[in-house]
N, C-alpha and C positions, 0 to 999 in steps of 0.2 A: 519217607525217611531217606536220607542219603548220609553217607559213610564219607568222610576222606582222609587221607593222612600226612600228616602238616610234618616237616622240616623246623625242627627247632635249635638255633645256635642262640649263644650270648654272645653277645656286648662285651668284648673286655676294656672297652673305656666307659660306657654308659652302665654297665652291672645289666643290662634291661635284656627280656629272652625277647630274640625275634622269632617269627615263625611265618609259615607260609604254604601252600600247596603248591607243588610239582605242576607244572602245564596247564593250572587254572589261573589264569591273568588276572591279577588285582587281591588274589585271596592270602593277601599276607598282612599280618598285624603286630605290635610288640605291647609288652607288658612290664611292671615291675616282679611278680610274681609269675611261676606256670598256672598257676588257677586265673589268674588275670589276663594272660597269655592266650587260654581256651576260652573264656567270654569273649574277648573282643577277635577273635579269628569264628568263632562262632556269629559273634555280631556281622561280620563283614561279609562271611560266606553267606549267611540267609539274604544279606540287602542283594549282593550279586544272585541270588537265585530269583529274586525278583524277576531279572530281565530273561529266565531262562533259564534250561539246565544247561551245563557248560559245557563245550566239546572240548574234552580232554582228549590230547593225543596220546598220552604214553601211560601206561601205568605204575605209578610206584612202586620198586617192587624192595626196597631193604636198603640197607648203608651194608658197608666193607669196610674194614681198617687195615691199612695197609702200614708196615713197616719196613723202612728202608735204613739203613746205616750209612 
């Protein structure tokens, strides 16, 4: 079983969530829905495990929101 944790933004011209993991090449997918979102980043992660487990460099570790004026 492997864990990861995916980056998710929207689209503010498509409405559609992208997402994706941090340092794993290729593991990003978009969806209409977040349930749509997680199958097919789901889907794309398992075919990529195919070839291997993936040598992540870095590990994700949180977001920060920064405000500035």
């Amino acid at each position: 079983m492997h864990t990861f944790d995916a980056v998710v933004e929207r689209c503010p011209d498509t409405g559609y969530y992208v997402g994706y993991v941090p340092s794993f090449s290729g593991a990003h997918a978009q969806g209409k829905t977040l349930d749509e979102l997680r199958v097919n980043l789901e889907e794309v992660i398992t075919l990529l495990l195919e070839d291997g487990d993936p040598h992540i460099q870095s590990e994700f570790v949180g977001l920060q929101r920064i405000r500035v004026a």
